[in-house]
C-alpha positions in Angstrom: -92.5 52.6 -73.6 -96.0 53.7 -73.0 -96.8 57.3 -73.2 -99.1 58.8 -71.6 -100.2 62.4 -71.7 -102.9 64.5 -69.2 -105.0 67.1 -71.4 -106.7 69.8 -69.3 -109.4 72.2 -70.4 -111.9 75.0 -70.0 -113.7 76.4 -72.6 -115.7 79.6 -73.0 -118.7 78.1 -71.2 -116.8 77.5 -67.9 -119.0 74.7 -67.0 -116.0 72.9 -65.8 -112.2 71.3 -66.1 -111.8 68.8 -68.2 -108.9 66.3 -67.7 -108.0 63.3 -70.5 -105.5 60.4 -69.8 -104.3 60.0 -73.5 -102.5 57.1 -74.2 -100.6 56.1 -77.4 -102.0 52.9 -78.7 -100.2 51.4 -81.7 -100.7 54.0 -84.6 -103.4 55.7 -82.7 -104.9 56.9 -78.9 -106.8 56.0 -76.9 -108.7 57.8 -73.8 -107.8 56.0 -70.6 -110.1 57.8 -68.1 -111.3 61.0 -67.6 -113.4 63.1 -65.8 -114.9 66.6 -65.2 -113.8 69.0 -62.4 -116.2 71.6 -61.5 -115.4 75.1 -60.7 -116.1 76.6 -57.6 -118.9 79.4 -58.2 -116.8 81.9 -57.4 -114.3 81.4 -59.6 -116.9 81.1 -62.0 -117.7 84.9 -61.1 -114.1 85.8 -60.7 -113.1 84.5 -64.5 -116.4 85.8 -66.3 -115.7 89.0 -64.5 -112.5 89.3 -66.4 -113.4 88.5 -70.0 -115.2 92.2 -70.4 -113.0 95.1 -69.7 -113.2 96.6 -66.4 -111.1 97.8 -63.1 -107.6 96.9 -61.7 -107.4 94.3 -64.3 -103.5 93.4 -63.7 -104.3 92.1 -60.2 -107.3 90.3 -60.9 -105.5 88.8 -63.3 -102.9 87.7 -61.6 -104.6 86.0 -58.7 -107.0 84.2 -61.5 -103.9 83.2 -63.3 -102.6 81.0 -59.8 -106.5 80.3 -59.0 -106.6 78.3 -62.6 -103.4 76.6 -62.1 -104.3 75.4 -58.7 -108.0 74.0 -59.9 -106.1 72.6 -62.7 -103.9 70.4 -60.5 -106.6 69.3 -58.2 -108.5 68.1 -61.6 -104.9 66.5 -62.6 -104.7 64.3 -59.1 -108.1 63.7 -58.9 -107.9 61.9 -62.8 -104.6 59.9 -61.3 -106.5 58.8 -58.5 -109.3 57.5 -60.9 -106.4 56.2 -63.3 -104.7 54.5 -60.7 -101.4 56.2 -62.5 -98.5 58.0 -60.8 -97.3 61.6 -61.5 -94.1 59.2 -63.1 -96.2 57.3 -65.6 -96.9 61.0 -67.5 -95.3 62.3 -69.9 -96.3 66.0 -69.8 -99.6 67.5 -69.4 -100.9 69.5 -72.0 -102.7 72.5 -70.6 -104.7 74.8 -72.5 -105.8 77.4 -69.5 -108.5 79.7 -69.2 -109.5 82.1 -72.3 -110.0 85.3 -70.6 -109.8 87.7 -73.8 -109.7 86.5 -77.6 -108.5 89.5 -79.6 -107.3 88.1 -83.0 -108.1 91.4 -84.7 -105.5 92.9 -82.3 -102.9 90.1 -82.6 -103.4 89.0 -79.2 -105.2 86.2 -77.4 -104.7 85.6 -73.3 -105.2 82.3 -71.2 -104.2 81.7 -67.8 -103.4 79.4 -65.5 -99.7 79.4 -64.5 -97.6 76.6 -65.8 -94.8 76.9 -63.2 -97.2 76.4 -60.2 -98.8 73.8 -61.8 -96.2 71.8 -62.9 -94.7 72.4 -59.0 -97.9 71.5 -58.0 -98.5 68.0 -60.1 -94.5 67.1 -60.7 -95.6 66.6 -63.9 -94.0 68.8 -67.1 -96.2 71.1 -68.4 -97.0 72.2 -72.2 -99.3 75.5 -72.0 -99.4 78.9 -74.5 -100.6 76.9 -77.4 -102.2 79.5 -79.2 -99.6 82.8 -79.5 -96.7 80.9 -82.2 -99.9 80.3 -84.3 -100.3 84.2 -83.6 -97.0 85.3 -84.2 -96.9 84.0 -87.8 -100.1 86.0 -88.6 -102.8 83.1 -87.8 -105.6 83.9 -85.1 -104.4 81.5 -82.9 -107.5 79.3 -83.2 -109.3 77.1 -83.6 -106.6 74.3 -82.6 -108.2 71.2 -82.7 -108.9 70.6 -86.0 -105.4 69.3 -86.6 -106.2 66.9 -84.2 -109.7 65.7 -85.7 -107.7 65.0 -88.5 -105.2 63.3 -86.9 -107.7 61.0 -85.2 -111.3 61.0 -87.1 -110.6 61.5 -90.9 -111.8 58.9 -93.4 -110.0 58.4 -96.6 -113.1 57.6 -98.3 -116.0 59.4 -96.8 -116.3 63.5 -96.3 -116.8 64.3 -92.0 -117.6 67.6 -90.4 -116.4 67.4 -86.8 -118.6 69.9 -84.6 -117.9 71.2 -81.5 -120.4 73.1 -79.7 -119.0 74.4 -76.3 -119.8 77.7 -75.4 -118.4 78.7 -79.1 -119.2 76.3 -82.1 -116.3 75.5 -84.4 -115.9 72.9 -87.6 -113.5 71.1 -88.9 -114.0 70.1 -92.6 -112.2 66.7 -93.1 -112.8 65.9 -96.7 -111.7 62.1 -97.3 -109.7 62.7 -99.8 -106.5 65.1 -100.9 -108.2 68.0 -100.2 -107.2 70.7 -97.5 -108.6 70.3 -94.3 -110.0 73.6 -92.5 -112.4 74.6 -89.8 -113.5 78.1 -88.2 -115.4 79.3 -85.4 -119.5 79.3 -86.5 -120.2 81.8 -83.8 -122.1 81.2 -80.7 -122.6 77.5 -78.9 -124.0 77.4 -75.7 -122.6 80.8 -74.2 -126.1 83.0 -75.2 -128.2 80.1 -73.8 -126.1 79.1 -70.9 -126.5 83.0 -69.6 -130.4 83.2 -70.8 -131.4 80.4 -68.6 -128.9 81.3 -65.7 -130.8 84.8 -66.0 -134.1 83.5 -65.7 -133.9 80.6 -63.7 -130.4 80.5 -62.0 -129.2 77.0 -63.9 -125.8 76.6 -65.6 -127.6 75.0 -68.6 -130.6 73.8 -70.0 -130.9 70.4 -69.5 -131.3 68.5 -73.2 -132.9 71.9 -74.4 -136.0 71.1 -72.2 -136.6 74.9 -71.8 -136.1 76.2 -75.3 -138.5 73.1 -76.4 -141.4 75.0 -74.6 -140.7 78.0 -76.7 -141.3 79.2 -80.0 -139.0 80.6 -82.5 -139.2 84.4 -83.2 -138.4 84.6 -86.8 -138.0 88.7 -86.6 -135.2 88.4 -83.5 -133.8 85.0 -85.1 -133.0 87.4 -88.7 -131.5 90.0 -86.4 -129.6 87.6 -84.1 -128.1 86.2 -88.1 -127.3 89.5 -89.4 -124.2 90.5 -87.1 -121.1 91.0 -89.3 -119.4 87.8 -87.8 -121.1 85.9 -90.0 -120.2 87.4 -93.2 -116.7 87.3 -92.6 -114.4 84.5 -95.2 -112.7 82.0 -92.7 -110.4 81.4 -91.5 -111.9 83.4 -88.6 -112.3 82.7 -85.1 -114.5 84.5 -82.4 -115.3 84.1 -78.5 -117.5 85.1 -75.7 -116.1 88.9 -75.8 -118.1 89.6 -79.2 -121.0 87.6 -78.7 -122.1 89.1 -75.1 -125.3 89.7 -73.0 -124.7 93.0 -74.1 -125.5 92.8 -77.4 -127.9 90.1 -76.9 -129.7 92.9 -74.9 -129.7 95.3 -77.3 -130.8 92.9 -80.1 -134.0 92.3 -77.9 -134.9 95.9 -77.3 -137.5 95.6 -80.3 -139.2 93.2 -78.2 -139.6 94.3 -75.0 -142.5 91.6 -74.0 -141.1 88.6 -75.8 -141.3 86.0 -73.7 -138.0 84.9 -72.1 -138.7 80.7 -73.3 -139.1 82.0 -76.5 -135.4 84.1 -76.4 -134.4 80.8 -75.5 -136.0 78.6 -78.2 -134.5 81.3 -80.5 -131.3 81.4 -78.9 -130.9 77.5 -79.6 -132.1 78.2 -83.9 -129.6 80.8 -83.5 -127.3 78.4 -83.1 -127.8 75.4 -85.0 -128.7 77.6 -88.2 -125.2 79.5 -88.1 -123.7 76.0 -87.7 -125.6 74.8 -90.9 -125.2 78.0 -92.7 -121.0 77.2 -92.2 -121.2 73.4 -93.6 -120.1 72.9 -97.3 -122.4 71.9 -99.5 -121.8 68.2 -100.3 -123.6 65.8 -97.9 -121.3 64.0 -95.7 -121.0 63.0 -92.1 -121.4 65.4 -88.9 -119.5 64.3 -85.8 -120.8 66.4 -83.0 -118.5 67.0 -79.7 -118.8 69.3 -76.8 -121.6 70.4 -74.8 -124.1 70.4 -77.2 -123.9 67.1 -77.7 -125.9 66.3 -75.4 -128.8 69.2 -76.0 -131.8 66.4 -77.6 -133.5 69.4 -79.2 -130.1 70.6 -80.8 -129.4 67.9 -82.1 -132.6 67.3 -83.7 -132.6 70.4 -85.1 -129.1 70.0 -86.7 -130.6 66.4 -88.4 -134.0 68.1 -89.4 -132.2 70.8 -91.2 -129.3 68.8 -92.5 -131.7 65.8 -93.8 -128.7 64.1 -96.4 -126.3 64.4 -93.9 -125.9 61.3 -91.0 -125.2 63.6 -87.4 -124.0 61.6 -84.7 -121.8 62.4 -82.2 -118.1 61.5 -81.9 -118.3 58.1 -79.5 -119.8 56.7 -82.6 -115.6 57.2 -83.7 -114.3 56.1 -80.1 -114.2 59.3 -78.5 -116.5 61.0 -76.1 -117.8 64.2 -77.0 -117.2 65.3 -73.8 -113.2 64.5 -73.5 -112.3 65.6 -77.6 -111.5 68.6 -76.7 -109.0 67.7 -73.2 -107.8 65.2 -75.4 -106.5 67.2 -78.2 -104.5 69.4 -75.6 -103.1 65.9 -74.6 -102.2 65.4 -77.9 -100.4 68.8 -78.8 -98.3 68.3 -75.4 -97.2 65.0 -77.6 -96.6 67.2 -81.0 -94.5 69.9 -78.7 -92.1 67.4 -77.6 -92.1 65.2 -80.3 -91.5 68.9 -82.3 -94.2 68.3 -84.7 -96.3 71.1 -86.1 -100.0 71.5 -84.2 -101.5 74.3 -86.1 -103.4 74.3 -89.7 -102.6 77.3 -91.6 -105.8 76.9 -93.4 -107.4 76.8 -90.2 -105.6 79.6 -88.3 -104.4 81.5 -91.5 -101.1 81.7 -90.2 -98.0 81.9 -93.2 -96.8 78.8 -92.5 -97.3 75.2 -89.8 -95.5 76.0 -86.6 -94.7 73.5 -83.2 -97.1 75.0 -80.4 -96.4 75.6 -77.2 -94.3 76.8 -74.3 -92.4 74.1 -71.9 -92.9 74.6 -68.0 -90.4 71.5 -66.4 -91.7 70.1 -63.1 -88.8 71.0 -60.9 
């Protein structure tokens, strides 16, 4: 029997919805097709609205919560139609929603996008609400994917980083031997430099870091930008858009009132890449980049030009696009849930002990 299993997800950035045909092949998987479903811009609006705090939440919520699961279906039959694959031919689709708040320090953590109506809406079963069992043995719910890098891109000889650099950065730390795996959040990915140029210029992103290469860096706001507590903190940790906000990117530039906005952006993007570096262990090894920011030129040059023992290449280089890890891993925890295998690291999450994740909506 083959299985097959649909992985859909939206990260922090919102820069669309990914959707993964994972299929089991042999001992492994393998990515059948996939594909990227934008989001209207007003949903855009609508979801980054309801990250901060602010009025008649409960409703907003709410209409959000069947606005995700709707967008999420249309990405689901739009990825069969590419597939050529049947609703039938699925096994479940592994959804991991929409992060609108990411609270760990208050034991909670909240993505929508309702599992009924999309499973009524696909006929497919759905897996969602990966993150709260991690939760509700003490673990901050996240990151989840590092069990899966492990699953699919350790080495038994050779120490890799996997990086992810969506709109937050995380690691996981496979070290190639008997060692414990774990990964954290570094802090910020693309989210500070996705709103800069969006501010400035009215883009989602910048385009292989084509703006922030006509800037300079500015060492004074770069020390500042380093110094929030975040960074300081022992993993396992995890962060999100809510603590790393245009806010406080504001009020971090007040010094400065005439720095030039390419140069907030150049030093947006060192931001970045140093408090990825600063996160990497100390031996040398391989750094397998996914996400976004995998395809930022200037990024990724940066990462290689500080990290000059390391090799840094991105994860199709281990048979995986670094734009469909992520939707994939959701794909694979849908397996894990019904399979009831564990899906969470404790040395990730720092929950007490490994835990099956997620919640089971059946297609009626």
């Amino acid at each position: 029997m083959t299985l097959r299993y649909i992985g859909l997800m939206s990260g922090t950035s919102m820069d669309g919805i990914d959707a993964v045909l994972l299929r089991q092949h042999g001992d492994g998987w393998q990515v059948d097709a996939a594909l990227c479903h934008p989001w209207p811009a007003d949903s855009v609006a609508m979801l980054h609205a309801l990250c901060t705090p602010g009025d008649n939440e409960i409703d907003r919520m709410g209409v959000a919560d069947n606005l995700v699961a709707r967008e999420f279906a249309t990405a689901t039959h739009a990825l069969l139609t590419k597939a050529g694959v049947t609703p039938r031919e699925v096994r479940a689709i592994g959804s991991h929603g929409q992060t609108i708040r990411h609270r760990p320090e208050l034991g909670f953590t909240l993505q929508i996008g309702n599992g009924h109506l999309l499973a009524a809406l696909t006929g497919i079963d759905v897996i969602a609400d990966f993150r709260r069992m991690d939760m509700a043995f003490g673990g901050q719910g996240a990151p989840l994917v590092p069990a899966f890098h492990q699953a699919c891109f350790a080495s038994p000889t050779q120490p890799r980083v996997v990086l992810n650099i969506g709109g937050i950065a995380n690691i996981s730390v496979l070290p190639g031997a008997a060692d414990t795996v774990y990964g954290f959040d570094t802090g910020p990915g693309n989210t500070l430099l996705d709103h800069w140029i969006h501010r400035h210029h009215g883009v989602r992103f910048d385009q292989d870091g084509a703006w922030a290469a006509q800037g300079a860096v500015h060492q004074p706001l770069l020390s500042r930008l380093l110094a929030h507590p975040y960074f300081a903190l022992p993993h396992p940790k995890s962060t999100g858009r809510e603590t790393f906000t245009a806010h406080w990117l504001d009020e971090q530039l007040q010094e400065w009132p005439e720095l030039p906005a390419v140069d907030v952006q150049r030093t947006l993007l060192e931001f970045t890449v140093c408090s990825i570096v600063a996160a990497l262990p100390n031996q040398a090894g391989a750094l397998y980049v996914c996400g976004g920011g995998a395809h930022n030129r200037l990024m990724m040059a940066r990462l290689q030009a500080l990290l000059p023992s390391w090799q840094v290449a991105d994860t199709q280089t281990l048979g995986i696009d670094p734009d469909w890890v992520e939707g994939a891993a959701f794909a694979w925890l849908a397996h894990c849930f019904l399979m009831r295998q564990t899906g969470n690291l404790p040395a990730v999450t720092g929950a007490s002990r490994p835990v099956v994740l997620g919640a089971s909506y059946p297609a009626p």
